[in-house]
ROGU-17575 format. One line per 4 residues: number of its first residue (from 1); their letters; for each residue x, y, z of C-alpha. Coordinates in pm, whole numbers, padded with zeros to 5 digits. Example, Ala and Ser with C-alpha at 12.3 -4.5 7.8 and 13.67 -1.06 7.14 Angstrom:
BEGIN
1> AS> 01230 -00450 00780  01367 -00106 00714
This chain:
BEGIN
1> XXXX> 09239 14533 16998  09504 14844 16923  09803 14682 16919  09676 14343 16794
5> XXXX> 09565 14555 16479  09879 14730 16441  10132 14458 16467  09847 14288 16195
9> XXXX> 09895 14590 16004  10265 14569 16002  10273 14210 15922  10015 14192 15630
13> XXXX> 10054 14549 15472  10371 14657 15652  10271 15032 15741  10388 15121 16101
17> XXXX> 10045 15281 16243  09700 15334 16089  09593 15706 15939  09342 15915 16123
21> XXXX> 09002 15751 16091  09147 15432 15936  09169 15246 16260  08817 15352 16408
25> XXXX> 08648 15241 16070  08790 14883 16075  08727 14873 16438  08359 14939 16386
29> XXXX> 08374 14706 16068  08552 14403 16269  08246 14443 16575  07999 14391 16348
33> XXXX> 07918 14767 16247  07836 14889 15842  08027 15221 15868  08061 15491 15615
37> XXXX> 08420 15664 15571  08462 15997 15463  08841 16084 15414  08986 16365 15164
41> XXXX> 09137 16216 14818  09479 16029 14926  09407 15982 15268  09407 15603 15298
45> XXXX> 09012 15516 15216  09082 15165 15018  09347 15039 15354  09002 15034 15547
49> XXXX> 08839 14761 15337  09195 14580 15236  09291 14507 15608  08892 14466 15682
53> XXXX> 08898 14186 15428  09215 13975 15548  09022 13961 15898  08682 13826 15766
57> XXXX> 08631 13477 15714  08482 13501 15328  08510 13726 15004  08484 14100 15036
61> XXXX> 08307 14217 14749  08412 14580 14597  08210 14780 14381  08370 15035 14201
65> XXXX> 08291 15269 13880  08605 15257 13720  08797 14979 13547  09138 15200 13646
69> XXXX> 09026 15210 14005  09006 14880 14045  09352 14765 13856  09522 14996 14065
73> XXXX> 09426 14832 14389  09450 14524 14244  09836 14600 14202  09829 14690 14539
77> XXXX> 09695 14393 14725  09887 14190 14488  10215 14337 14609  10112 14261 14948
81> XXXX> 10011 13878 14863  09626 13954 14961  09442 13723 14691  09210 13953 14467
85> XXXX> 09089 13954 14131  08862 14171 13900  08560 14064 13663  08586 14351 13439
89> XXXX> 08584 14366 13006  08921 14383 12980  08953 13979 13076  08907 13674 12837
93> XXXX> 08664 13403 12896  08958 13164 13023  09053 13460 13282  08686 13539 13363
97> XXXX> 08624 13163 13442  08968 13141 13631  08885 13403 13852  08486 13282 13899
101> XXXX> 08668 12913 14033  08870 13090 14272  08602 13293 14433  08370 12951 14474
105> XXXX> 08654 12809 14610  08741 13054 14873  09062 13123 14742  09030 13508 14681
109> XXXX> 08975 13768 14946  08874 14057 14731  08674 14061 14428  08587 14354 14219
113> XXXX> 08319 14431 14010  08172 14731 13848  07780 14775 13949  07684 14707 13593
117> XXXX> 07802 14370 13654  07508 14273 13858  07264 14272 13572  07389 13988 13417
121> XXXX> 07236 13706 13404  07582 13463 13440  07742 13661 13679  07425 13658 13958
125> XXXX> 07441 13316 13903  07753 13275 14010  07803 13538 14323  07467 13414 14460
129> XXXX> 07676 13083 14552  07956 13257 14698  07982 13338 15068  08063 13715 15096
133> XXXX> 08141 13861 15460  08152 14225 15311  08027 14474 15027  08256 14733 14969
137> XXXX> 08122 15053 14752  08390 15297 14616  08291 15620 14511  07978 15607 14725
141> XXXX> 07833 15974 14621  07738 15757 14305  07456 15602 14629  07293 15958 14645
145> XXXX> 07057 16125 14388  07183 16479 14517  07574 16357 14489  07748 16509 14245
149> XXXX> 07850 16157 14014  07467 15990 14072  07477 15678 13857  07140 15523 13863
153> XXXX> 07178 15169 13906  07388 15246 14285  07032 15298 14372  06972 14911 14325
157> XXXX> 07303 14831 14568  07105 14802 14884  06866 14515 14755  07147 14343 14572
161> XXXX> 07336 14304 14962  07012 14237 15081  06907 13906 14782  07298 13807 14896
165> XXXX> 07262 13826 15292  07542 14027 15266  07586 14088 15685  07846 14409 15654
169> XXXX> 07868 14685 15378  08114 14986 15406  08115 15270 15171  08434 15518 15083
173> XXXX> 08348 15848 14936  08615 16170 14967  08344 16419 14852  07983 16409 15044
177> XXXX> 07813 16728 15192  07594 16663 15434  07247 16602 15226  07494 16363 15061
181> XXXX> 07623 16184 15360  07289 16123 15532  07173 15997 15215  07455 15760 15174
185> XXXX> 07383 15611 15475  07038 15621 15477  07041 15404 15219  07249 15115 15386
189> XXXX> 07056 15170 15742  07399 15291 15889  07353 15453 16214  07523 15868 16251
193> XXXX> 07763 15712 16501  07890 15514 16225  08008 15752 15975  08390 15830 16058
197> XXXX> 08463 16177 15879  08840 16308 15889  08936 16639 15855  08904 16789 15513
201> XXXX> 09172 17034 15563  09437 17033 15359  09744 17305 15510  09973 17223 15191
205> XXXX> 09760 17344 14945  09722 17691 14765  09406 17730 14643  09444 18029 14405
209> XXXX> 09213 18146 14147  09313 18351 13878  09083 18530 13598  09180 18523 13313
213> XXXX> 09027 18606 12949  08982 18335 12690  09265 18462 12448  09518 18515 12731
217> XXXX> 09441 18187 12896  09736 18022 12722  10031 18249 12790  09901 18289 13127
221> XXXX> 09932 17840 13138  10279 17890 13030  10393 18156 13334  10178 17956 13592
225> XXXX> 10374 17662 13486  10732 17812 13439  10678 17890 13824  10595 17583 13918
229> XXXX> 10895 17260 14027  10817 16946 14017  10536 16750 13763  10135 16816 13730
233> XXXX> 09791 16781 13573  09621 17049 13357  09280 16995 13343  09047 17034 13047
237> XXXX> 08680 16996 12954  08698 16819 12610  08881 16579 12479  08994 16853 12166
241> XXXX> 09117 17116 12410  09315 16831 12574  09546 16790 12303  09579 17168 12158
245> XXXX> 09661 17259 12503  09911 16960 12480  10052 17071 12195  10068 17422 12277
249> XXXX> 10304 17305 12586  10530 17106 12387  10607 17348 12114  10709 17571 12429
253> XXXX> 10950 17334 12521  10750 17189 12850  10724 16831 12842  10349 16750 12845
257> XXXX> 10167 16478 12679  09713 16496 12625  09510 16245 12824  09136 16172 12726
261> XXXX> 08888 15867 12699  08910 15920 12332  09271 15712 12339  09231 15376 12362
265> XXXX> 09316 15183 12670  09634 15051 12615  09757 15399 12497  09604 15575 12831
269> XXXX> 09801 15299 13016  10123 15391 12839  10057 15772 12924  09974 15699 13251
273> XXXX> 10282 15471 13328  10496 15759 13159  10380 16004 13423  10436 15795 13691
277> XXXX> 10779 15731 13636  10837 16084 13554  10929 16052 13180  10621 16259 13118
281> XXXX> 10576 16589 13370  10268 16712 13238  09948 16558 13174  09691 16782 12987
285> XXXX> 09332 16594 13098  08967 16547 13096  08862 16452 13394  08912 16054 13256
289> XXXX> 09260 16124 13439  09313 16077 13796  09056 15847 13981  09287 15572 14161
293> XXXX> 09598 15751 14044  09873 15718 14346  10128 15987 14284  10279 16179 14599
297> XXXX> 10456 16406 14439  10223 16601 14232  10307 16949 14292  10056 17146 14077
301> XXXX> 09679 17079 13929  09566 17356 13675  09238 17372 13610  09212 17539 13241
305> XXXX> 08837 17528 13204  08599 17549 13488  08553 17253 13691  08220 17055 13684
309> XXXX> 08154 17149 14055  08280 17203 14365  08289 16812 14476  08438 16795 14121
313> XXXX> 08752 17025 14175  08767 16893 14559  08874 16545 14376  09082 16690 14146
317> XXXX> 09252 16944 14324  09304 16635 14582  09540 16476 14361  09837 16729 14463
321> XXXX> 10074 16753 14708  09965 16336 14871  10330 16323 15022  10290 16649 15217
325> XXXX> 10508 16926 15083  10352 17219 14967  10185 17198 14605  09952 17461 14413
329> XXXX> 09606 17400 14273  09531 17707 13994  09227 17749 13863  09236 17985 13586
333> XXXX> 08863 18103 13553  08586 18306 13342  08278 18267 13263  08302 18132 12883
337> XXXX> 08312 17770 12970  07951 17804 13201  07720 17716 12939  07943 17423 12798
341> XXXX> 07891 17280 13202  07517 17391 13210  07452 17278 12882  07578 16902 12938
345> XXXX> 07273 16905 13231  07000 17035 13018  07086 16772 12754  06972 16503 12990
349> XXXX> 06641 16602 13084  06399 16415 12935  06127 16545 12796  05762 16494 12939
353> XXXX> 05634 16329 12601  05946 16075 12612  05844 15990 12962  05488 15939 12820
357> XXXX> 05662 15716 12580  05801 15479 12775  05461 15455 13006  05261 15350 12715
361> XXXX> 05545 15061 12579  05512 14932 12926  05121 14905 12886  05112 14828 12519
365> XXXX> 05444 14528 12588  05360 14374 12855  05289 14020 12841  05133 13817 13078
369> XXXX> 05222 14137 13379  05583 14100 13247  05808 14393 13060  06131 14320 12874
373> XXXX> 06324 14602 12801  06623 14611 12553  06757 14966 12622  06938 15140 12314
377> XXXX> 06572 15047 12153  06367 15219 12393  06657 15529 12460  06555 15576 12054
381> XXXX> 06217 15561 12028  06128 15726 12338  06416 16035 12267  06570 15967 12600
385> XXXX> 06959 15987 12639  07104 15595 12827  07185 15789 13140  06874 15936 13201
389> XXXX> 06695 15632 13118  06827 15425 13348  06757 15687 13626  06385 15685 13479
393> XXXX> 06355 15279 13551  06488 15349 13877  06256 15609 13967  05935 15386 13807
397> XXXX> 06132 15101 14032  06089 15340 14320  05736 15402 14222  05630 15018 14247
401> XXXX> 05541 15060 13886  05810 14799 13752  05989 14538 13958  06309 14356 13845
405> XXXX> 06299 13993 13803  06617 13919 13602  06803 14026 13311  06870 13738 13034
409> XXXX> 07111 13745 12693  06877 13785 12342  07171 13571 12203  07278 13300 12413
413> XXXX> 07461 13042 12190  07769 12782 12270  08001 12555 12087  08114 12196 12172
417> XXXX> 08446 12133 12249  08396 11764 12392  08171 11599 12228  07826 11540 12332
421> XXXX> 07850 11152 12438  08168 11190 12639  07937 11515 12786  07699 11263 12847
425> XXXX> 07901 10990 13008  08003 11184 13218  07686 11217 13448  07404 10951 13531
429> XXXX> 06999 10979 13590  06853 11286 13603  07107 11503 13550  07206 11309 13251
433> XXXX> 06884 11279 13161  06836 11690 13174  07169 11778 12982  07008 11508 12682
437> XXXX> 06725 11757 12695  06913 12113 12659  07106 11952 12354  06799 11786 12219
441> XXXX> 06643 12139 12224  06932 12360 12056  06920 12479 11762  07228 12431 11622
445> XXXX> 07352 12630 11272  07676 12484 11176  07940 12497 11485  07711 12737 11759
449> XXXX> 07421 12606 11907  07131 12821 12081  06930 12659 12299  06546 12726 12282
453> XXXX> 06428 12785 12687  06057 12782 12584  06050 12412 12441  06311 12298 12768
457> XXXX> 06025 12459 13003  05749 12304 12747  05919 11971 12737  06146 11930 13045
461> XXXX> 06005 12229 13299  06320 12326 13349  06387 12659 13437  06609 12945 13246
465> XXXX> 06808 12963 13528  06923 12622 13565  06992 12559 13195  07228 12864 13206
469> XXXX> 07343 12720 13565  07480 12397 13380  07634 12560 13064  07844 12744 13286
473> XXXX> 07936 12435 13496  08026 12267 13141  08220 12597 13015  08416 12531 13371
477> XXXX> 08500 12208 13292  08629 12260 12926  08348 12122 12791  08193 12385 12571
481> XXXX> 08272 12774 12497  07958 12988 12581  07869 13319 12433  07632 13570 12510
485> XXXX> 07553 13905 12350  07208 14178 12366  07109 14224 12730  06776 14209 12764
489> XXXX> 06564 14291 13151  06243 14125 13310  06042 14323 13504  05713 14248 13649
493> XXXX> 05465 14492 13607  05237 14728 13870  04894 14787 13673  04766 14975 13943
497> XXXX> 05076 15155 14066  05135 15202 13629  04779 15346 13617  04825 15645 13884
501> XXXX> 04725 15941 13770  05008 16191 13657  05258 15972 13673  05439 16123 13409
505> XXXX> 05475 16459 13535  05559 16332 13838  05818 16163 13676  05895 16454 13458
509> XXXX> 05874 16721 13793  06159 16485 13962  06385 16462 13680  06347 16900 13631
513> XXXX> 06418 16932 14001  06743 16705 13953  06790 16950 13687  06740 17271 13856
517> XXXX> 06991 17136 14140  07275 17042 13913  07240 17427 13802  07259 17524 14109
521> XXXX> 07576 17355 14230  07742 17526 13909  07620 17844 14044  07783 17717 14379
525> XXXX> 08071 17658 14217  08096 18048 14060  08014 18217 14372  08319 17991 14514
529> XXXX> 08550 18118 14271  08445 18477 14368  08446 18416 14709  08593 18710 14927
533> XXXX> 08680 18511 15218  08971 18230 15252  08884 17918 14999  09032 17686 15208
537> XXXX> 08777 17731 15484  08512 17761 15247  08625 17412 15088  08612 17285 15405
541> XXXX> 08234 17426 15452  08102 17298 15191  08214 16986 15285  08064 16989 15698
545> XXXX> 08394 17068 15813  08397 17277 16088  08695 17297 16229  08919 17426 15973
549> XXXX> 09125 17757 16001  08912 18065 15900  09209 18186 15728  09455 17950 15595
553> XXXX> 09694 18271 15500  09810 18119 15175  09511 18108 14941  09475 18377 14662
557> XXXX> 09192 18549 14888  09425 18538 15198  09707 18677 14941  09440 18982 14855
561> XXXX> 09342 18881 14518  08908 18868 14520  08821 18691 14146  08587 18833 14017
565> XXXX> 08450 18602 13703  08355 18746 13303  08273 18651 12966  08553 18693 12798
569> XXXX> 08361 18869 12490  08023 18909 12404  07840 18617 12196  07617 18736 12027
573> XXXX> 07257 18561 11918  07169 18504 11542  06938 18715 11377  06578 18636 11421
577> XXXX> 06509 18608 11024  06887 18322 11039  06703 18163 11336  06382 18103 11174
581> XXXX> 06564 17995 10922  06729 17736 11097  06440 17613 11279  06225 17578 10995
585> XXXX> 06437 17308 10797  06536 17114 11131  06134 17096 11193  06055 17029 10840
589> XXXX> 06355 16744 10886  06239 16595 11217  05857 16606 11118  05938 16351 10847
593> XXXX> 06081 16104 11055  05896 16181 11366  05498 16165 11428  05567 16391 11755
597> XXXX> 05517 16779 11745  05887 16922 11745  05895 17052 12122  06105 17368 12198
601> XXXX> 06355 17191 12421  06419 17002 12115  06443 17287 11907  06701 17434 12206
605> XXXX> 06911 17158 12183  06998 17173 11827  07064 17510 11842  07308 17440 12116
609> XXXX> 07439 17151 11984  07316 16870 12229  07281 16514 12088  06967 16347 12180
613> XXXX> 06852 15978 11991  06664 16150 11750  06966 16349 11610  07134 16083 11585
617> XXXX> 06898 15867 11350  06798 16215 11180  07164 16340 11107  07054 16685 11213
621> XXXX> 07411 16795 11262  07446 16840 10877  07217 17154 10871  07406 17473 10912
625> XXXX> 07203 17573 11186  07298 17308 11416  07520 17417 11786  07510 17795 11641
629> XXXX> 07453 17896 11993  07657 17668 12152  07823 17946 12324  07510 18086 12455
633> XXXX> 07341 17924 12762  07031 17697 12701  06768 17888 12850  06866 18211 12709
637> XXXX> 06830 17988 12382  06504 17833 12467  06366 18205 12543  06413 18312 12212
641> XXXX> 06248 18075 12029  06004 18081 12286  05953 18463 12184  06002 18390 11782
645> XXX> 05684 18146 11870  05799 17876 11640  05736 17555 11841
């Protein structure tokens, strides 16, 4: 099969020989085998699904997290004539239903999607009648609850490729440890044998890790930079220090332009296409930069602020030196920045009476053993951030408690563009006799229409489904223009499984374990940084690398420079009589418009300056007292008020 694959490779993609692991994975994938590839960041991952996918007979199917991943292969397999298309936000309804006919029609060999994608309603509708030969998930750590980018609904991928008969899946990750990796593939029933892992290693890259205190941090930018040839990334926590950085860079004559999520998308673009072609040398950056970017000749990454983790600064750090030649990856490191990272982790836990809340809507909603759920709703009366609320309906998923039936649009309206006779004449019996019935029983105001499902399944007992089934077949054809808006889920409800007792702490214990390991992989992260034996090796480690140089001779360890981490000054804690104070009139506040008791993990979090629902309806962040310890970590906060005894 070796040299049939490699003059295929030529021909279709027109690269002389496969990368290590590349060929082995599409192997496995071609005999039948779901495999899971590990490679480091710029090491060929996305080849093993675009080749895959020009040797199967029907769609591949690619799930990826982010809208930039995706248009970057897309450019890709365009300029290699593979057929592939995205169903993303950024595309009109004429594009969206362009791209839906070409799938049906076998046209396309590669379809992307984000995960989200699978909740609604139109879009099952249409990918349950499409033959797929292969589900492709990029960014796979997202799979595993220990991985260090967990997004909730990956846990639902698995049932989604089983509902589709979906015969082959492959997943691409650069960053797993071990837990991680069996997870992964766990998951997807994908035997050891069929994980393909490359080396980690990475001989052009000097790690180095300098410490630095907060008020130096910027001269010591400019001389890391003024040493450096060629173009890089700097990167940044917030989106703020982004730009002053930026700034601080261009009014010492370096030629460096901020990056963030904050800029819209069509301004990112522009600063993204300015780095590529060089007019731009240095990007200051959140981590919003850099997934899917394909730049060789990136010959230093900075990291100003600490990294999120190690998997985190693996990925980013990944981004340098792609074409080979030797490129630098600086961290420049105290300990100021630690609580900012913890802080974002304790702001997600929910807490144990939120949990609660949620339990009782479920018993108190339900209607005829059925839930619907419209989420910003719930996320504000229960006090639960979006994030962790979705990974709380996954867990009660995993708990048989609720099953999902289907999600449906609150506001599901459309407009004629034919008009309803030639609609008509253009079908006989039945199914003529059906479309009568869904115009019959819209309620039209003016040009939009909504059609009323209960009186169709009173009436006509017709199912949801197959009204929305023929309003997209009549969208297809020109017909009408359909809109829908407010997502809204199904689920089928578990009495008993809802009725076990302790559920919620249960629920509440898993969510404080996640916690406790998130803290712990920033404490990982520290003792990395302070490491006193080669990084490189250590890297590798981490990562179940084993065979990777013990000393790589070039990182700052090797060079005989041990970091050793500190606060750059002393932050000191309000006064007990100010943080009574405080707390007094954000109780007094939240008491008004909440019949809960004021919990001290509430408390903590507007002390530190973590948003939560209830904030946000509240407007705590006009009291003075609000993020005064936001440079003071959470559960030094929470002890204190703990010890004033005010919740």
């Amino acid at each position: 099969m070796t040299n049939k694959l490699t003059s295929s490779l030529k021909e279709i993609v027109g690269f002389d020989d496969f990368r290590q692991g590349q060929e082995q994975t599409i192997v496995q994938l071609l005999q039948g085998h779901s495999s899971l590839a590990i490679f480091p960041t710029g090491s060929g991952k996305s080849l093993c699904y675009q080749f895959t996918a020009t040797q199967l007979p029907h769609l591949t199917l690619l799930v990826s997290p982010l809208l930039a991943l995706m248009k970057d292969q897309l450019a890709f397999l365009a300029s290699k004539g593979i057929a592939a298309a995205s169903i993303d936000s950024s595309l009109t309804a004429e594009q969206n239903q362009q791209v839906m006919a070409q799938a049906r029609n076998g046209q396309l060999k590669v379809l992307m999607v984000s995960v989200e994608r699978f909740k609604n309603e139109r879009f099952r509708q249409f990918i349950s009648k499409v033959k797929i030969s292969m589900l492709v998930v990029d960014e796979a750590h997202c799979i595993s609850e220990w991985g260090h980018n967990f997004r909730p609904d990956y846990l639902k991928l698995p049932s989604y490729q089983q509902a589709l008969n979906i015969p082959l899946v492959l997943l691409l990750t650069a960053t797993a440890t071990k837990k991680v990796k069996f997870d992964m593939a766990n998951k997807f029933a994908i035997s050891a044998v069929h994980i393909v892992q490359t080396g980690f290693y990475r001989k052009n890259l000097t790690l180095s890790v300098i410490p630095v205190l907060e008020h130096e941090k910027n001269q010591q930018l400019i001389t890391d930079i003024q040493q450096q040839i060629g173009c890089g990334i700097v990167y940044v926590t917030l989106q703020q220090t982004a730009e002053q950085v930026a700034d601080f860079l261009v009014k010492n004559g370096l030629n460096a332009q901020a990056y963030h999520a904050g800029f819209d998308s069509e301004m990112r673009a522009e600063i993204q296409d300015k780095f590529m072609s060089g007019h731009v040398e240095i990007i200051v950056a959140t981590i919003a930069f850099g997934m899917g970017i394909d730049k060789s000749d990136i010959r230093f990454v900075i990291h100003y602020d600490l990294p999120k983790s190690i998997e985190n600064y693996s990925q980013e750090i990944g981004r340098a030196g792609r074409d080979g030649l030797p490129s630098n990856c600086i961290t420049l490191a105290n300990l100021d920045g630690l609580n900012t990272v913890e802080n974002f982790v304790y702001g997600d836990t929910p807490e144990l009476s939120g949990i609660e809340h949620v339990l009782s809507n479920i018993k108190d909603e339900k209607q005829a053993g059925r839930w619907e759920l419209q989420g910003l709703s719930l996320s504000n009366a229960s006090n639960i951030r979006q994030l962790p609320m979705k990974t709380l309906l996954v867990q009660l998923e995993l708990h048989q408690v609720i099953k999902p039936l289907y999600a449906y649009f609150a506001d599901f309206k459309y407009k004629f563009i034919t008009t309803q006779d030639e609609i008509l004449n253009a079908f006989e019996g039945e199914r003529k006799a059906f479309l009568q019935a869904v115009f019959q029983y819209t309620q039209f105001k003016k040009v939009w229409g909504e059609p009323d499902f209960e009186q169709l399944f009173q009436h006509y007992q017709c199912e949801r489904s197959r009204v929305v089934a023929a309003l997209e077949y009549l969208q297809e054809l020109g017909h009408i223009v359909l809109e829908t808006k407010k997502i809204t889920e199904v689920f089928s409800v578990n009495d008993t499984a809802l009725s076990t007792p302790l559920l919620a702490k249960k629920l509440h214990d898993y969510f404080l374990e996640k916690e406790q390991s998130e803290i712990k992989r920033i404490a990982a992260l520290v003792r990395f940084f302070e490491l006193e034996q080669c990084l490189t090796h250590h890297l590798s480690l981490y990562f179940d690398e084993q065979s990777s140089p013990s000393h790589c001779g070039h990182c700052s360890v090797c060079s005989g420079q041990v970091a050793k981490l500190t606060y750059s000054s002393v932050v000191n804690m309000p006064s007990d009589e100010i943080l009574k104070k405080y707390l007094a009139e954000v109780t007094e506040l939240l008491k008004a418009k909440s019949q809960n008791d004021i919990s001290v993990e509430t408390l903590t979090r507007f002390l530190t300056g973590l948003m939560v629902p209830l904030f946000s309806r509240t407007k705590v962040k006009q009291l003075s007292g609000f993020a005064c310890c936001q440079h003071i970590r959470f559960q030094e906060v929470k002890k204190k008020i703990q010890a004033l005894n005010i919740a």
